[in-house]
FIVONU-524093 format. One record per atom (N, C-alpha, C): residue number from 1; x, y, z. Coordinates in steps of 0.05 Angstrom, whole numbers, always signed. Each point is the difference from the previous one (the first is absolute). Last residue first. Layout:
BEGIN
PT:nr:px:py:pz
PT:NUM:X:Y:Z $
...
***
This chain:
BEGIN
PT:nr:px:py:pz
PT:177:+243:-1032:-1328 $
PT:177:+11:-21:+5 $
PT:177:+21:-9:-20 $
PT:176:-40:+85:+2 $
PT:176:+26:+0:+16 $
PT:176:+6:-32:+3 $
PT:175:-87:+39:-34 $
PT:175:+24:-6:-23 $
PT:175:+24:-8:+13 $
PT:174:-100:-20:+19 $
PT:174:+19:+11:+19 $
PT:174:+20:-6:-28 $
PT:173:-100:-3:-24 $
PT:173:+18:-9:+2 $
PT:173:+29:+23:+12 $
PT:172:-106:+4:+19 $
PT:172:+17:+10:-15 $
PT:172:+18:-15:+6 $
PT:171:-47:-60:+16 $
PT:171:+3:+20:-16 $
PT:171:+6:+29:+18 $
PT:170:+1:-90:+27 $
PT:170:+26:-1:-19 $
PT:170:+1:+26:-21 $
PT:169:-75:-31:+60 $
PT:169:+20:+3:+21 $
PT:169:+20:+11:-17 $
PT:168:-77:-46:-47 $
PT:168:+7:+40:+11 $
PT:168:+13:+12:+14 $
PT:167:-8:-111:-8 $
PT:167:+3:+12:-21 $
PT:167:+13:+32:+0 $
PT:166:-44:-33:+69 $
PT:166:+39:-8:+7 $
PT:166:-2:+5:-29 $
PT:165:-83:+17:+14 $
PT:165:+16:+4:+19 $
PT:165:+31:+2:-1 $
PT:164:-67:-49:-40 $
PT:164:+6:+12:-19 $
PT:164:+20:+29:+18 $
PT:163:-19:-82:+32 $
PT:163:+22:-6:-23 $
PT:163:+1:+32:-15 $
PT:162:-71:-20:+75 $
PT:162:+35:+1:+14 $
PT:162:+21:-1:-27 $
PT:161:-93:+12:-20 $
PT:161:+10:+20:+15 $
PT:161:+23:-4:+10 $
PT:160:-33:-78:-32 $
PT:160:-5:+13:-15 $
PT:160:+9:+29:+8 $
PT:159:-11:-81:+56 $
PT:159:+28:+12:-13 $
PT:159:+2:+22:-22 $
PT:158:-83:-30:+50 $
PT:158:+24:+13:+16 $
PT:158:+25:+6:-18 $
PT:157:-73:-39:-40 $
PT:157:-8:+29:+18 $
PT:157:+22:+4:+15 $
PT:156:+16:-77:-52 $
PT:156:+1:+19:-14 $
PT:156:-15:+32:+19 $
PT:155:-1:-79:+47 $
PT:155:+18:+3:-1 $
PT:155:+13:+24:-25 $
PT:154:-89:-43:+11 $
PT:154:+11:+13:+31 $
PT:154:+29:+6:-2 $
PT:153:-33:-43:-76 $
PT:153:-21:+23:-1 $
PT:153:+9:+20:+24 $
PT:152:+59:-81:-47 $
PT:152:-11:+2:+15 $
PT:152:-13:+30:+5 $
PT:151:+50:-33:-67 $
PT:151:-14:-26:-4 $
PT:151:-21:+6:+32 $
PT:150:+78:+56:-32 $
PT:150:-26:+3:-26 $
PT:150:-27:-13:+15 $
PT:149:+95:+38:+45 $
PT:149:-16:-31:-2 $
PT:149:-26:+8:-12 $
PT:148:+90:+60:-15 $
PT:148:-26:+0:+13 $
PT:148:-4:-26:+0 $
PT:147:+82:+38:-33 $
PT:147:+2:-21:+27 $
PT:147:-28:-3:+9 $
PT:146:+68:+73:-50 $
PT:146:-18:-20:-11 $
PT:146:+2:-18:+23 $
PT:145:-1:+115:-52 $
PT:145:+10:-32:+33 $
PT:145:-13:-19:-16 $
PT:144:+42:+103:-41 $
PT:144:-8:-26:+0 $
PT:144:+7:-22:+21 $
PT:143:+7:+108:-51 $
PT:143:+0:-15:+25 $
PT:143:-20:-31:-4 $
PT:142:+52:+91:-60 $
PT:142:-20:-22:+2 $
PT:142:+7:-13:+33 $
PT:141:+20:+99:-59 $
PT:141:-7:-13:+26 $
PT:141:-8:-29:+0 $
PT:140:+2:+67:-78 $
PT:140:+26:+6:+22 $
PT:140:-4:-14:+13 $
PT:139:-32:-2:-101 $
PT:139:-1:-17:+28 $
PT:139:+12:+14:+19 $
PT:138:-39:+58:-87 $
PT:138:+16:-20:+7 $
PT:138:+6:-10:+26 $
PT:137:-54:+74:-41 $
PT:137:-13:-29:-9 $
PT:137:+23:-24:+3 $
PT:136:+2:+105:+19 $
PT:136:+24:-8:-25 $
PT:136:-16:-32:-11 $
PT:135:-53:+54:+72 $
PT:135:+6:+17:-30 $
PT:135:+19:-22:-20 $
PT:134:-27:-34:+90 $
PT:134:-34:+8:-26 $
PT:134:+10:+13:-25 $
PT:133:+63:-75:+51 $
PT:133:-5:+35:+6 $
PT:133:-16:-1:-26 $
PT:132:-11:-89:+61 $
PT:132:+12:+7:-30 $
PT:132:-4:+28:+5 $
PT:131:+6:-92:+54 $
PT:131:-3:+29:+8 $
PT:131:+11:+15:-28 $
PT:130:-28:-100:+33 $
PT:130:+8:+15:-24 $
PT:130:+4:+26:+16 $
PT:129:-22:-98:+56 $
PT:129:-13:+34:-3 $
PT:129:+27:+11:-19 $
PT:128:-35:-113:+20 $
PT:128:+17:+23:-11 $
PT:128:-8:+27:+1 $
PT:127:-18:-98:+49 $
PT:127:-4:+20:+0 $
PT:127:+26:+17:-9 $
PT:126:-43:-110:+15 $
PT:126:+35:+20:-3 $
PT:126:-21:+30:-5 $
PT:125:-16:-112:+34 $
PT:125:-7:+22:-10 $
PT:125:+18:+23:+7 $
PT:124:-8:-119:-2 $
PT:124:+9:+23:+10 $
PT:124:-14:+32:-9 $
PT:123:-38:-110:+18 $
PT:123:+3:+20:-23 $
PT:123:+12:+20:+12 $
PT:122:+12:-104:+15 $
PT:122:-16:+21:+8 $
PT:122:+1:+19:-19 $
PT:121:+35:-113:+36 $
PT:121:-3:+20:-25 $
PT:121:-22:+23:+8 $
PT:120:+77:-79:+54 $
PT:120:-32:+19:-2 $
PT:120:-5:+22:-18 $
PT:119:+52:-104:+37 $
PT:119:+2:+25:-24 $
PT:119:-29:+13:+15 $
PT:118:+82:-66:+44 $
PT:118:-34:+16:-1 $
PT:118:+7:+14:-26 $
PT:117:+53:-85:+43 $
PT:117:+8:+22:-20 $
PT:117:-29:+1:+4 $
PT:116:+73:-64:+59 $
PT:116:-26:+6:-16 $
PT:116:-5:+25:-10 $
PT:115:+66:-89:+35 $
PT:115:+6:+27:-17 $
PT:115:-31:+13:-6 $
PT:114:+55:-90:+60 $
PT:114:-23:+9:-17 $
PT:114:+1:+28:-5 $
PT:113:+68:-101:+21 $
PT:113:-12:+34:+3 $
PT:113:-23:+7:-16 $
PT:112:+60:-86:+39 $
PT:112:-21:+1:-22 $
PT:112:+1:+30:+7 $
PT:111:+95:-44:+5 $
PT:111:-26:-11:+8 $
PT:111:-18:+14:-10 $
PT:110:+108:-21:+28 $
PT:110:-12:+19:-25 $
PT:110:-34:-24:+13 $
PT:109:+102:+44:+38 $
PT:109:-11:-30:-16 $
PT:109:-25:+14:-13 $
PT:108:+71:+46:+59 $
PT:108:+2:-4:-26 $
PT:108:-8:-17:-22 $
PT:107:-8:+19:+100 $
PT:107:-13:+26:-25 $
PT:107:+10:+2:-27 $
PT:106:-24:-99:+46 $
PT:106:+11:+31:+21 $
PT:106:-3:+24:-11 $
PT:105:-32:-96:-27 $
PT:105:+27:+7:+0 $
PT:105:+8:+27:+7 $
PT:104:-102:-19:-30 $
PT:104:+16:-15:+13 $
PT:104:+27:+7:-14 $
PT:103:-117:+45:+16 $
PT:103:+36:-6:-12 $
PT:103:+17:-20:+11 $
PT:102:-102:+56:-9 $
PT:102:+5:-22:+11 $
PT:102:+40:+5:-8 $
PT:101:-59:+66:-23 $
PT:101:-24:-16:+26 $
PT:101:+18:-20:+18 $
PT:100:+25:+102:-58 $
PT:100:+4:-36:+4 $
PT:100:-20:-9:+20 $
PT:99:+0:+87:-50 $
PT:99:+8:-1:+9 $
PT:99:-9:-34:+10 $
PT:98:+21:+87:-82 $
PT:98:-11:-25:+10 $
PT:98:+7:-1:+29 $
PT:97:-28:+93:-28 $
PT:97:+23:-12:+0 $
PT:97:-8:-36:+4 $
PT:96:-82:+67:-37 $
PT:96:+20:-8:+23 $
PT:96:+31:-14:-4 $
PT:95:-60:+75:-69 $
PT:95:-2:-28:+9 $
PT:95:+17:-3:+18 $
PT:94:-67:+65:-64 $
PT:94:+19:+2:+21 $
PT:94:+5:-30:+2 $
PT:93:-47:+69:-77 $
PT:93:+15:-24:+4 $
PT:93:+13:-4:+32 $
PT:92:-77:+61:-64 $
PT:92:+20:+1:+21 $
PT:92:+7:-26:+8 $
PT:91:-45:+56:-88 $
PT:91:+5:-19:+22 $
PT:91:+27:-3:+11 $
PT:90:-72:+82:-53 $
PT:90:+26:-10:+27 $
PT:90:-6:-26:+7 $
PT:89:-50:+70:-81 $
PT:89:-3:-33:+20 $
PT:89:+33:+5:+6 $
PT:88:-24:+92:-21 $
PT:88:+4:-22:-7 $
PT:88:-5:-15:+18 $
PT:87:-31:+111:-20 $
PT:87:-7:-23:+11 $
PT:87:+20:-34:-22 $
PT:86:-25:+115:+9 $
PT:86:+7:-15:-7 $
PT:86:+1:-22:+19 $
PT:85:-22:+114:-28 $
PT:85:+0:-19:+22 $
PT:85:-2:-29:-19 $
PT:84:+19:+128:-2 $
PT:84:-8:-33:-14 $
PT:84:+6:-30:+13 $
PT:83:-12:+122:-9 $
PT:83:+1:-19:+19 $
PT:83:-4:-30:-18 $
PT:82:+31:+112:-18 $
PT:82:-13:-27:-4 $
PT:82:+3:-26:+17 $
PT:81:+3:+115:+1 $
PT:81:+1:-23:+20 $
PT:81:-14:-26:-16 $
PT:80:+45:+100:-31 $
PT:80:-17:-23:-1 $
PT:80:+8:-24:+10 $
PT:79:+23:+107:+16 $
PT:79:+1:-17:+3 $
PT:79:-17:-25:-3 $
PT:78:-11:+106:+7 $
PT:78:+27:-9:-10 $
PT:78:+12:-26:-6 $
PT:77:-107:+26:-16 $
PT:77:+23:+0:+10 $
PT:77:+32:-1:+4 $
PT:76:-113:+32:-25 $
PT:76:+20:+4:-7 $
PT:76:+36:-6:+14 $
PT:75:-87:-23:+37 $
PT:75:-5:-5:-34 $
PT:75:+24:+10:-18 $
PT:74:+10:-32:+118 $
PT:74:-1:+24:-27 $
PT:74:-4:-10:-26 $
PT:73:+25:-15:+112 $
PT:73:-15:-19:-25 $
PT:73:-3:+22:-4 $
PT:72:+75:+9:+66 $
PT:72:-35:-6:-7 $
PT:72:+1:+0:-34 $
PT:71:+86:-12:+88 $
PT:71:-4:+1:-36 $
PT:71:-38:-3:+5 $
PT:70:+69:-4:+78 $
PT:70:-1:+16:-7 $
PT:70:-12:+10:-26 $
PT:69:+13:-91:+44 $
PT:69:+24:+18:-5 $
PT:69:+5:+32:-17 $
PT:68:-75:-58:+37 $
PT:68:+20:+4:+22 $
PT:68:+28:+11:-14 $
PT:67:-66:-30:-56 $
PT:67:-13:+35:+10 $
PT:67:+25:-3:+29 $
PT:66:+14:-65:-64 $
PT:66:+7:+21:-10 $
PT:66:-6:+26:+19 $
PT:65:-32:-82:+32 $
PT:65:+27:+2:+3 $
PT:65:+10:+22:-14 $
PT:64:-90:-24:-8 $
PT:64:+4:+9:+33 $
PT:64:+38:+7:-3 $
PT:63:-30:-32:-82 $
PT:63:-10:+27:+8 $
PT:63:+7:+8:+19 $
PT:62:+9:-88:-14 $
PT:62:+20:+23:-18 $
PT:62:-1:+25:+7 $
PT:61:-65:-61:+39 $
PT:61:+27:+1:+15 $
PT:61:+20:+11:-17 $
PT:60:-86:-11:-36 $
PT:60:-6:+17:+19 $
PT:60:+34:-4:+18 $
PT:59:-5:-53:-80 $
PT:59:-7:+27:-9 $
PT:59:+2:+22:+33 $
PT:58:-10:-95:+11 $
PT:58:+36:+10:-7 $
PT:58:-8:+27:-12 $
PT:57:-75:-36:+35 $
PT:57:+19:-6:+19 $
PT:57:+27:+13:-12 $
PT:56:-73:-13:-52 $
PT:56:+3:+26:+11 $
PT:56:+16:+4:+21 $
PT:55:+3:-79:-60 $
PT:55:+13:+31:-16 $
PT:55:-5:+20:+24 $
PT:54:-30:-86:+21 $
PT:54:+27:+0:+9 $
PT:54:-5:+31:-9 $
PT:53:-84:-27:-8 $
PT:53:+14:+8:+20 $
PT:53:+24:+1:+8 $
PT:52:-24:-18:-93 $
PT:52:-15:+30:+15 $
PT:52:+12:+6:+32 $
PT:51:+55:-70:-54 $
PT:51:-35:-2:-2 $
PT:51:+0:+25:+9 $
PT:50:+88:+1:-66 $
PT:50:-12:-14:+21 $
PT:50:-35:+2:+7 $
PT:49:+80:+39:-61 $
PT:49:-20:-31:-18 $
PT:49:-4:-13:+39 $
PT:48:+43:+96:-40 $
PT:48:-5:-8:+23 $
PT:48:-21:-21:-2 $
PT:47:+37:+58:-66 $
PT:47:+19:-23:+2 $
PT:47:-9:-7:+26 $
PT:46:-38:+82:-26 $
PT:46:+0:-18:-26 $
PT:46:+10:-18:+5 $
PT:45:-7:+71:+66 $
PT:45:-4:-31:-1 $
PT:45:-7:-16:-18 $
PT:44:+45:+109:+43 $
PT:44:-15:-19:-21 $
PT:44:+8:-34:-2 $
PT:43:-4:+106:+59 $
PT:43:+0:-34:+3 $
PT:43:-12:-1:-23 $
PT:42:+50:+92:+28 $
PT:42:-21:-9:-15 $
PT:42:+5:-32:+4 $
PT:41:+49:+93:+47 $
PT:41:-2:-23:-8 $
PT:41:-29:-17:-13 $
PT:40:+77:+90:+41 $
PT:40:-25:-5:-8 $
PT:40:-1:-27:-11 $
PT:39:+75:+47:+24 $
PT:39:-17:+5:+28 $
PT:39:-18:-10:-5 $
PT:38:+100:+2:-34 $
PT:38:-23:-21:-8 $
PT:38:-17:+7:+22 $
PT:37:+85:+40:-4 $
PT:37:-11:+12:-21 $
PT:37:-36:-8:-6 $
PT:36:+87:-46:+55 $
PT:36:-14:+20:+11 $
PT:36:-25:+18:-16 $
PT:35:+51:-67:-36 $
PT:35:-19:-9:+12 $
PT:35:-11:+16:+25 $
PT:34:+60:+0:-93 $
PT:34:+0:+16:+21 $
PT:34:-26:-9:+15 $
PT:33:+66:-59:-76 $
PT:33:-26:+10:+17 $
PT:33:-4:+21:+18 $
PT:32:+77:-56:-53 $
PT:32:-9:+28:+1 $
PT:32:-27:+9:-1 $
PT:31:+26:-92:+19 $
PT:31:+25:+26:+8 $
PT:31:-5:+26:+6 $
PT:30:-73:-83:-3 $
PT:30:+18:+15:-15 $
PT:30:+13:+18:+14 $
PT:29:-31:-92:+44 $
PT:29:-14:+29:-11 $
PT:29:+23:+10:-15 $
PT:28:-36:-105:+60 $
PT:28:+23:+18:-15 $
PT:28:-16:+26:-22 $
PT:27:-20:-86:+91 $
PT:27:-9:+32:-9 $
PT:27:+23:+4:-26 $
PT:26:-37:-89:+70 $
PT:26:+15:+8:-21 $
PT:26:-8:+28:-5 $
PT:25:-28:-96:+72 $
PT:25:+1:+35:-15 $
PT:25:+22:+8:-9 $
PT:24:-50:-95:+39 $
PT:24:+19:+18:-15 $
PT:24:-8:+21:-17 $
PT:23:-49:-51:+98 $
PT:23:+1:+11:-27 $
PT:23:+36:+7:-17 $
PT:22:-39:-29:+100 $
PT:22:+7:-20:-23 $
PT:22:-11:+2:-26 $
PT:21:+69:+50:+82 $
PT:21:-29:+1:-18 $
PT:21:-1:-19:-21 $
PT:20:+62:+24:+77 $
PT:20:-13:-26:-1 $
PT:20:-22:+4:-8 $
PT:19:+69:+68:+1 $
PT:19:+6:-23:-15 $
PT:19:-15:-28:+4 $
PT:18:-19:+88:+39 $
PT:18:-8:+3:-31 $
PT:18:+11:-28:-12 $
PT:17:+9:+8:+98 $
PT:17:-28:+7:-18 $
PT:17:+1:-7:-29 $
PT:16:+81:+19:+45 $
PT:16:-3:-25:-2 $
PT:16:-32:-8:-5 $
PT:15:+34:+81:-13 $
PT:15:+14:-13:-18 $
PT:15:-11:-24:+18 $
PT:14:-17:+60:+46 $
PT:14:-30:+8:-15 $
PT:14:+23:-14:-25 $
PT:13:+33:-12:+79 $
PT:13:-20:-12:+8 $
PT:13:-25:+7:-38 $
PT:12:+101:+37:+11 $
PT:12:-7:-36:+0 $
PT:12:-24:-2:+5 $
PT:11:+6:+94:+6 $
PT:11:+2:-15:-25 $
PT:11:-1:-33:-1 $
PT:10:-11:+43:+85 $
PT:10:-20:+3:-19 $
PT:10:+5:-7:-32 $
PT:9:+71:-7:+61 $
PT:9:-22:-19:+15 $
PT:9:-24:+2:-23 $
PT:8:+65:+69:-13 $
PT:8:+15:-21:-4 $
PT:8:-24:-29:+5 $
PT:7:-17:+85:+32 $
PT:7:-2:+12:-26 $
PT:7:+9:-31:-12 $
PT:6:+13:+4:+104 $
PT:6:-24:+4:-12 $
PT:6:-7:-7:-35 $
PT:5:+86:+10:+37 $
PT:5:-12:-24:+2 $
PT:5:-27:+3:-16 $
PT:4:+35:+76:-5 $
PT:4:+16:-14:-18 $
PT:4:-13:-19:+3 $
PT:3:-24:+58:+59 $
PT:3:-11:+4:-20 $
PT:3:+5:-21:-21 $
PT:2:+18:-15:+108 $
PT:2:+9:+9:-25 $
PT:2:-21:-7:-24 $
PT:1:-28:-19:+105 $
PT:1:+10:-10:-25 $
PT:1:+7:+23:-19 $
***
């Protein structure tokens, strides 16, 4: 096999991955940021209104993700990491096409149908990371998902790391796009 195939196979496969995530993710940063410049970083959670065990879950996966991208914790840093987390009721509406039990006059007559509709109401959850430069005190970086299931305990352990994941994926932001 050719490099090209090869190189070609691996992108569709790591684009068709990424598009069956059932999170939305978002990233937008300032222009004039030099985000090479940013080696150092500080977590702050004045805006982090969750229980103890989610915060260390998303606190400790910021970190893990900054430290893969080369950045340690510092009292004095280039970079403040605010983290802030959120939550709405979602209801969800679905419903079936009718479809006939009975009829008379062929396909153009007419008879009984039935139509049925689910609702299911839940709580979504969203994760914001701020990235503020320590000196000027202004935003360069935000990143934001949203898609956690609040409402389940087994399900926030796993997705919790997978959102904040695809969140950090977006950082350093690629300017060429």
């Amino acid at each position: 096999m050719s490099k090209k195939y090869i190189l070609l196979l691996l992108a569709s496969a790591s684009l068709g991955l990424t598009s069956c995530s059932p999170f939305q993710v978002k990233s937008d940063y300032a222009e004039t940021a030099n985000f090479n410049s940013y080696k150092t970083y500080k977590l702050r959670i004045d805006d982090l209104k969750l229980n103890d065990i989610d915060k260390d879950r998303v606190l400790n996966e910021v970190s893990k993700q900054l430290k893969m991208k080369g950045m340690t914790v510092s009292d004095a840093p280039d970079l403040i990491v605010n983290v802030k987390a959120n939550h709405k009721k979602v209801q969800d509406v679905q419903g079936s096409r009718p479809y006939g039990m009975y009829g008379w006059g062929g396909p153009f007559g007419w008879g009984v149908g039935m139509q049925r509709t689910w609702t299911q109401n839940y709580n979504q959850g969203a994760l914001i990371l701020d990235l503020i430069d320590a000196r000027t005190q202004k935003l360069v970086w935000q990143g934001i998902g949203s898609g956690i299931s609040v409402d389940s305990p087994k399900s926030k352990q796993k997705q919790i790391p997978d959102i904040v994941a695809e969140i950090m994926a977006n950082y350093p932001p690629n300017r060429n796009k």
